[in-house]
N, C-alpha and C positions, 0 to 999 in steps of 0.2 A: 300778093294782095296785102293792103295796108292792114295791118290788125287795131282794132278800134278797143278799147278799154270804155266801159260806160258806169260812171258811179252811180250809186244804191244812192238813193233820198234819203234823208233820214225822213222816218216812216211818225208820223203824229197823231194823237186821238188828240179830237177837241171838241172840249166842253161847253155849251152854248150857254149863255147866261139866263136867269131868273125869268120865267113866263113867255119862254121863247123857243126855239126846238132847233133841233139837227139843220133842218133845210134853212131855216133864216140863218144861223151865222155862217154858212156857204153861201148862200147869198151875197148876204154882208162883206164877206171876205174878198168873194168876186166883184165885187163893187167899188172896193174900198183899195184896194191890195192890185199892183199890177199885173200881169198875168206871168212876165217871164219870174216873178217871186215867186207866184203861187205854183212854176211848173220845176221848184227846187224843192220841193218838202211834197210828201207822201200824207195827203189830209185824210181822216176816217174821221167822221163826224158822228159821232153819238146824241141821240134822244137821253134826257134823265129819266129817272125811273118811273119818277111821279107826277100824274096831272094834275096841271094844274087846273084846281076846279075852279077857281074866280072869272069871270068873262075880262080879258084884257085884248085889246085891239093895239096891234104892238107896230106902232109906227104911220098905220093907217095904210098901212104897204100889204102887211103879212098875215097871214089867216090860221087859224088854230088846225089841229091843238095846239096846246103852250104843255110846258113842263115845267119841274124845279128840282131841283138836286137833294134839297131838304127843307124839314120846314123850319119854321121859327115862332116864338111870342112874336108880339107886335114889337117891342123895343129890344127884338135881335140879339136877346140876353142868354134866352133858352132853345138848345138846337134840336130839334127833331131827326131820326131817323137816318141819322149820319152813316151807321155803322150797314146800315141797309145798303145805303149810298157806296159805299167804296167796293162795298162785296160784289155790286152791281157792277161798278166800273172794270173790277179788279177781271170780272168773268168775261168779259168784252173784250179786255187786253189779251187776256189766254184765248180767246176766240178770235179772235181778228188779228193778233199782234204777229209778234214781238215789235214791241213799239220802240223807238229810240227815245220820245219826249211826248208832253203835255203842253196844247197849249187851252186858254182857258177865257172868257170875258166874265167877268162880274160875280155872279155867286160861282159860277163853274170855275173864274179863276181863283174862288178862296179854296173851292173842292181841290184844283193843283197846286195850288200853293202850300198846301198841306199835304202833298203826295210823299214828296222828298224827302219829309223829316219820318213819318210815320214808317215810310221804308227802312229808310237808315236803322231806326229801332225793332226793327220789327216785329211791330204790332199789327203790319196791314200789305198788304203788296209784295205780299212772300211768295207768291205763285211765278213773277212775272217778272223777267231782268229787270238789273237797276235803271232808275229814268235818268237819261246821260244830261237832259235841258227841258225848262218848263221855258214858257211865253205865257206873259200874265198880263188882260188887257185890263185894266180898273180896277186890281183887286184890293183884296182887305186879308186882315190875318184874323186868326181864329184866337179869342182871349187880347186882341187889342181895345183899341179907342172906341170902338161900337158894338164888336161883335164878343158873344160867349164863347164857350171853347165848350166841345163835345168831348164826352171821355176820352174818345180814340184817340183824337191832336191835341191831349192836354199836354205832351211832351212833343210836340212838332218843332216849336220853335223853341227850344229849350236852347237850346246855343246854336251860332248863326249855323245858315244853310250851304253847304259848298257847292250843291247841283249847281253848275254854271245858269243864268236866270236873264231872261231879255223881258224889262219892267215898260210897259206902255201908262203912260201919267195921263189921264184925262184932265185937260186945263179948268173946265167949267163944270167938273166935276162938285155938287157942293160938300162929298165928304174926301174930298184928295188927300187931308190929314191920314187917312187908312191907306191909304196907297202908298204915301211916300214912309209910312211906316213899317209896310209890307218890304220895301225896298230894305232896308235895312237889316230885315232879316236874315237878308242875302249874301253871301262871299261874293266882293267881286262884282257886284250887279253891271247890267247894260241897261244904261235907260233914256227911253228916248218919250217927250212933251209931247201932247198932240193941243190944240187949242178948240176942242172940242166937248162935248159929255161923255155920257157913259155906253160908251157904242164901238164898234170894229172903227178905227183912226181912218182918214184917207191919207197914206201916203205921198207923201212928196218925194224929188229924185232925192235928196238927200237921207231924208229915214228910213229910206230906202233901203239905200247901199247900207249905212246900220243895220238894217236887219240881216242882208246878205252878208256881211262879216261878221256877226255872230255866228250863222247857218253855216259858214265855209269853217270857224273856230270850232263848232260844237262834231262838225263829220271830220273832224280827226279823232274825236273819242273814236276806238273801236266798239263797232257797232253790231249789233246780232243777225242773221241771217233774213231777211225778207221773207212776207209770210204773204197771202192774199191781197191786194191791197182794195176790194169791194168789200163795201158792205151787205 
């Protein structure tokens, strides 16, 4: 009888962006994202901690609740509740994990984009193997061009990031200056344009296969043991 070998996915939490929850960027993803990509990674989708209590109707599609990862002032200088935030993450990963990577849209991709480095130092994500790749859809950095920096990522981006990083640019984005600055953060980036806003990209065959040579680059990291993969 032929002996069949079948590889582990690398296994994913992913963080939904600002006033939005778990089940829309699953959605989104299945919408946007072909199915034979989405049936190579291992998705866990996490709710953020906190409601959001503002009424937003998010697309005219999706129906509440909404959440948000943290708060902020109105001009995104002062960060709220950060430290709440990662502690929350961090116990989901120990509960659902071992996770290979992060990926992230919008405020959730600034919450990943800040994983790596706080790791590295460890100030935060000491429970939980190291994150071998984030996926970062729209993000921003913490202490750049917009946004303030919370105690914990005051040293996040202190010198670049080596975690290997696949940067999704939104074209009609009006703050992409924070994106492509995020990028640079990064050793090494992958990054692929989408001509869109601030939303899960729809793929082309092209960005495709990009993403899939990342995904094929990042599962030669050796990777931790496979845990549950429901939530």
């Amino acid at each position: 009888m032929e002996n069949y070998q079948y590889e582990k996915k690398p296994r994913v939490m992913c963080l939904h962006g600002h006033a939005t929850s778990a089940n829309i960027l699953k959605k989104e993803l299945e919408l946007g994202w072909p199915q034979y990509l989405l049936d190579k990674l291992d998705l866990v989708f996490l709710d953020a901690p906190f409601l959001l209590q503002d009424k937003v109707d998010s697309h005219d599609i999706f129906y509440p609740p909404y959440y948000e990862w943290f708060q902020a002032t109105e001009d995104y200088k002062e960060i709220y509740n950060f430290e709440e935030c990662i502690q929350y993450v961090e116990a989901n990963m120990v509960k659902y994990g071992p996770f290979d990577g992060v990926l992230g849209l919008s405020q959730g991709a600034v919450v990943t984009a800040s994983m790596p480095g706080m790791q590295r130092d460890r100030v935060a994500l000491t429970k939980v193997p190291k994150i071998k790749f984030v996926m970062l859809i729209a993000g921003s950095k913490f202490g750049g061009i917009s946004l303030g920096c919370p105690k914990l990522a005051s040293n996040a981006f202190a010198y670049p990031i080596e975690c290997p990083s696949l940067h999704f640019i939104a074209e009609k984005d009006p703050r992409i200056l924070n994106e492509e600055e995020l990028v640079g953060c990064f050793k090494n980036p992958v990054v692929i344009h989408y001509p869109e806003g601030v939303k899960v990209p729809n793929l082309d065959a092209e960005r495709t296969k990009t993403v899939i040579e990342f995904i094929n680059k990042v599962k030669k990291i050796k990777m931790p043991l496979q845990g549950n993969s429901k939530l």
